[in-house]
Backbone as JSON, one array per atom type, in Angstrom:
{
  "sequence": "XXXXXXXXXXXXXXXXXXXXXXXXXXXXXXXXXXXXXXXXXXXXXXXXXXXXXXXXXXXXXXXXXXXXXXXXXXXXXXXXXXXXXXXXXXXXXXXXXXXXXX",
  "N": [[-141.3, 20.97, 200.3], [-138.89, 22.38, 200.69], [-136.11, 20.01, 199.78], [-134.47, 17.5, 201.18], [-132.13, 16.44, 200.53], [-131.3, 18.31, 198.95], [-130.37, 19.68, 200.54], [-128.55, 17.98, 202.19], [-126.7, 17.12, 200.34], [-126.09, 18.94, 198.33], [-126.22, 21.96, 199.0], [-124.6, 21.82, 201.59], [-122.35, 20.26, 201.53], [-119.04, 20.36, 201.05], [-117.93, 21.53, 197.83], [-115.67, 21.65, 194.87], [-115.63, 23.66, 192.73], [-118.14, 26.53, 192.86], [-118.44, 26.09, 195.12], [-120.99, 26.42, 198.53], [-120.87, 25.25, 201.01], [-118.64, 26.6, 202.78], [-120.44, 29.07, 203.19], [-122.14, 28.68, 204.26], [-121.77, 27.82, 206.24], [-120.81, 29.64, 208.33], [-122.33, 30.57, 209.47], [-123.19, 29.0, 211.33], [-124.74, 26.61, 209.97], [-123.17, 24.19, 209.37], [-122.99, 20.51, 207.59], [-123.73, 18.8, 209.52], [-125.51, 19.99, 211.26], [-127.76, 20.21, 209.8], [-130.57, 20.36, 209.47], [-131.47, 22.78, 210.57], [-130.96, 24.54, 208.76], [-133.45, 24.46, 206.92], [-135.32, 26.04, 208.84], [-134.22, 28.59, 208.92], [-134.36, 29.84, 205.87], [-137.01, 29.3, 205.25], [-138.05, 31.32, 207.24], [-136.51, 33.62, 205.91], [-138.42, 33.93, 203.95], [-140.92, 33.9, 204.68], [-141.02, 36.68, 205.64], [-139.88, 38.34, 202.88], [-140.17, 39.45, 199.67], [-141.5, 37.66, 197.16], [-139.99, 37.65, 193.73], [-140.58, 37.36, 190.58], [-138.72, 35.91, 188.5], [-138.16, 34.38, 185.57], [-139.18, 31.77, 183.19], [-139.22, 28.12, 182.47], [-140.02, 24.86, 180.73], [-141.0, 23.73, 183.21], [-141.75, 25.05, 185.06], [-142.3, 28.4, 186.74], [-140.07, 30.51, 187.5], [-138.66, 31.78, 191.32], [-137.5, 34.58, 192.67], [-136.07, 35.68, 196.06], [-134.68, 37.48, 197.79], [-132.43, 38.53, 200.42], [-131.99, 38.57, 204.3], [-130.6, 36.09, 205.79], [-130.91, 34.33, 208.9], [-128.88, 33.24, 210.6], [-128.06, 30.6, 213.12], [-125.9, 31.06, 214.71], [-125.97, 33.75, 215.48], [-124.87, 35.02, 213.53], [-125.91, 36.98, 210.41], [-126.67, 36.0, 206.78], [-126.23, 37.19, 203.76], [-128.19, 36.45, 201.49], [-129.87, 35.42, 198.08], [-132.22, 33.13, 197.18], [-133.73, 30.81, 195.35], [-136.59, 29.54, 193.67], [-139.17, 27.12, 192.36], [-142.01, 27.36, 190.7], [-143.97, 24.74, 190.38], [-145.85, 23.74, 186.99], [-147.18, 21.3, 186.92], [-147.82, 20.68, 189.69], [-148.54, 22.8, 190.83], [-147.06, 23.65, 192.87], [-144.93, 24.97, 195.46], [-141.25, 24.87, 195.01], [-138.19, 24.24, 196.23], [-134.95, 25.41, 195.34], [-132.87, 26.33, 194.84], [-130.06, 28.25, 197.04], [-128.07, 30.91, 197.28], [-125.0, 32.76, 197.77], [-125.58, 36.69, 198.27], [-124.91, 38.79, 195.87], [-123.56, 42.01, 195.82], [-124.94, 45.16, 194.46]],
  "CA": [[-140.96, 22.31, 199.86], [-137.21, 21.8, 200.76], [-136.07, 18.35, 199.49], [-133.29, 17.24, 202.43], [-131.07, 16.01, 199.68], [-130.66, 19.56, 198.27], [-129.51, 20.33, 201.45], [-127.58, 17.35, 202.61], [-126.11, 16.42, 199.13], [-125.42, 19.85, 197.54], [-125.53, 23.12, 199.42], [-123.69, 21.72, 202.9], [-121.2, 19.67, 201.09], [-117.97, 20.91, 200.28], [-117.68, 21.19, 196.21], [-114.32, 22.13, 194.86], [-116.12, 24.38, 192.12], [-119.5, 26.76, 193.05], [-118.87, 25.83, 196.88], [-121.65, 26.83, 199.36], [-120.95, 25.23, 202.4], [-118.16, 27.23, 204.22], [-120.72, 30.38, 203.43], [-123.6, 28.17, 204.81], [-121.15, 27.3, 207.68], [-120.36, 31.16, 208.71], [-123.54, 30.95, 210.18], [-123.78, 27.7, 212.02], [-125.22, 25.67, 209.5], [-122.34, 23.04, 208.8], [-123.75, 19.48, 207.25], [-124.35, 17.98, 210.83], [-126.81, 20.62, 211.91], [-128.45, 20.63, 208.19], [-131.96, 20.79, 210.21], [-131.75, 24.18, 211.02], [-131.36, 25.74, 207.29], [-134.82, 24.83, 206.4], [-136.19, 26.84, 209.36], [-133.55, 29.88, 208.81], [-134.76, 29.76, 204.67], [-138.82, 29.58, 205.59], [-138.33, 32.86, 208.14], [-136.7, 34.46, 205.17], [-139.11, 33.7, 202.87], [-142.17, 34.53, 205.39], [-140.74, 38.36, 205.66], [-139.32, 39.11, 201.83], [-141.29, 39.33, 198.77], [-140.88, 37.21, 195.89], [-139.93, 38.78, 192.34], [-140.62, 36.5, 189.29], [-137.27, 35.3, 187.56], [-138.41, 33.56, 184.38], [-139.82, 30.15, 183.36], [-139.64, 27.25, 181.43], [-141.26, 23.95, 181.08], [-141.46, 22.91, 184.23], [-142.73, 26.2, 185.71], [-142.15, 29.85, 187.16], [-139.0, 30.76, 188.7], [-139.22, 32.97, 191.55], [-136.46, 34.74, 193.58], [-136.27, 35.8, 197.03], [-133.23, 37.92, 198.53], [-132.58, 38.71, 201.92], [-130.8, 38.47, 205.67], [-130.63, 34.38, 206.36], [-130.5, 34.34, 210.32], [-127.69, 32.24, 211.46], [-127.99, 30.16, 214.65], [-124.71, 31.43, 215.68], [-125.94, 34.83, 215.46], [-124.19, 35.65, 212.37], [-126.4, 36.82, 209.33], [-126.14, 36.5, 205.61], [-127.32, 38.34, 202.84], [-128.54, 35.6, 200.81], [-130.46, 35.13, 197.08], [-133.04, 31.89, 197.16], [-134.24, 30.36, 194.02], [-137.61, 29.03, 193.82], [-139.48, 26.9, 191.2], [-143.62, 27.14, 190.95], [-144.37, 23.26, 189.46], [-146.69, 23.63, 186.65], [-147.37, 20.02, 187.13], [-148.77, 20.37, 190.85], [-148.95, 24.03, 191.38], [-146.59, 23.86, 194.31], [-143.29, 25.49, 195.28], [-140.39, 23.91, 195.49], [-136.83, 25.05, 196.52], [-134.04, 25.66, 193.78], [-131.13, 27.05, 195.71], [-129.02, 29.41, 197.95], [-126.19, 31.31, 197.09], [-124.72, 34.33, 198.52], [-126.17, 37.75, 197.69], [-123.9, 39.87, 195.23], [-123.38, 43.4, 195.89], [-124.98, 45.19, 193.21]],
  "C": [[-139.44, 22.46, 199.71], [-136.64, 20.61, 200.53], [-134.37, 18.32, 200.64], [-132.56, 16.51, 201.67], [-130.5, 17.49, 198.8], [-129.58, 19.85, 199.37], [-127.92, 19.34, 202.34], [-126.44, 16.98, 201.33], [-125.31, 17.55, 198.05], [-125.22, 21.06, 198.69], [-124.54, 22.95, 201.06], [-122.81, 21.05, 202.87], [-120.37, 20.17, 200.24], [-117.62, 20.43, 198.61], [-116.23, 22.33, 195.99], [-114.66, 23.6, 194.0], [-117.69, 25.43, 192.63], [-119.6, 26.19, 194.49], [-119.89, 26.42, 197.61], [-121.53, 26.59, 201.11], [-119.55, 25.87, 203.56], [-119.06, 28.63, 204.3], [-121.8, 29.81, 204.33], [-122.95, 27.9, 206.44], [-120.46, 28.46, 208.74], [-121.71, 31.24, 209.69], [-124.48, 30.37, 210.98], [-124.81, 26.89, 211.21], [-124.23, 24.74, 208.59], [-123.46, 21.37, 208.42], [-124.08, 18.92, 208.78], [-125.41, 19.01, 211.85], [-127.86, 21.09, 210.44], [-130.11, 20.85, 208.58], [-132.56, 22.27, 210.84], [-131.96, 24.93, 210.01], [-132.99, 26.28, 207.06], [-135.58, 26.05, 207.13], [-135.63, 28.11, 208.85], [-134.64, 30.52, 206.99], [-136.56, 29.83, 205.07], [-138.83, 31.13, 206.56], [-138.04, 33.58, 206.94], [-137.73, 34.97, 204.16], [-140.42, 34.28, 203.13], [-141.89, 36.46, 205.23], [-140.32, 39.5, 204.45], [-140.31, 38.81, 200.9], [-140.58, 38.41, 197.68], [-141.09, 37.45, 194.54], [-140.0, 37.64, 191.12], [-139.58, 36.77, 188.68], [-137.24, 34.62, 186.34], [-139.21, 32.56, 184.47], [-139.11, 29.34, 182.5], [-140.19, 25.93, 181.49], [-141.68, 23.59, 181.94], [-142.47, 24.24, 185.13], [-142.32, 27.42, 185.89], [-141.37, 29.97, 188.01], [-139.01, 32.01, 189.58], [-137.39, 32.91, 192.51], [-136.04, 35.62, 194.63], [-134.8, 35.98, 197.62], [-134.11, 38.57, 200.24], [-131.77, 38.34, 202.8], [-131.28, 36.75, 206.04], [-130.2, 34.51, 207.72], [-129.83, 33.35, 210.05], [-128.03, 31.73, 212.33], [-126.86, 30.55, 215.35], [-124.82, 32.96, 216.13], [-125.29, 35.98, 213.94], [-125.55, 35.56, 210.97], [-125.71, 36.94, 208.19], [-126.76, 36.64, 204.89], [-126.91, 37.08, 201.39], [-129.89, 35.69, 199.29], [-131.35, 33.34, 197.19], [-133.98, 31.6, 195.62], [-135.33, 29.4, 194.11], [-138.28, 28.3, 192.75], [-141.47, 26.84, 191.52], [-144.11, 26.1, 189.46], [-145.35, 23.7, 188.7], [-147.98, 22.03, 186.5], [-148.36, 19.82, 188.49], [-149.41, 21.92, 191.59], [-148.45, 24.31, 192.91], [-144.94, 24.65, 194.37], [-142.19, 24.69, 195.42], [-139.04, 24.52, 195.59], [-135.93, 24.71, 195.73], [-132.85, 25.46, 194.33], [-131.03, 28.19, 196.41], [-128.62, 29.38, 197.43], [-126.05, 32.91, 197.57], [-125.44, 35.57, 197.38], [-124.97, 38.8, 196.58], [-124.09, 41.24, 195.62], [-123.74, 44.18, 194.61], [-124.41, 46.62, 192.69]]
}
């Protein structure tokens, strides 16, 4: 559902452009505790609804805002990007990125 290369390879590694990981790291999830996101990301996901975002070939994008618990105690008000495989009929995880203010 979470591929552990999204998370070790893109959102907890510092990119110079489209960075995520000092927002991912506000909240005690720096790359050496990258085992904790998934759970933080599955609680959100259990408690918010998810709103259909488009498609295209591969399948149905869905997207899922909300408070990302922290392990440090610190939350953040996070957007999650979802893809529904037309290929296996399963979900699969897209991305984080901070929530905008709208």
């Amino acid at each position: 559902m979470i591929p552990e290369d999204k998370l070790t390879r893109y959102l907890l590694v510092f990119r110079d452009k489209d960075d995520k990981s000092k927002f991912l790291a506000q909240a005690g999830f720096p790359l050496d505790n990258a085992a904790s996101l998934p759970k933080a990301i599955i609680q959100l996901i259990t408690v918010e609804d998810a709103i259909k975002d488009g498609k295209n070939e591969y399948g149905i994008f869905y997207r899922v805002e909300g408070m990302l618990e922290g392990v440090n105690g610190i939350n953040l008000a996070v957007v999650t990007i979802w893809i529904l495989l037309y290929i296996d009929d399963c979900f699969q995880f897209v991305t984080l990125k901070p929530r905008k203010d709208r």
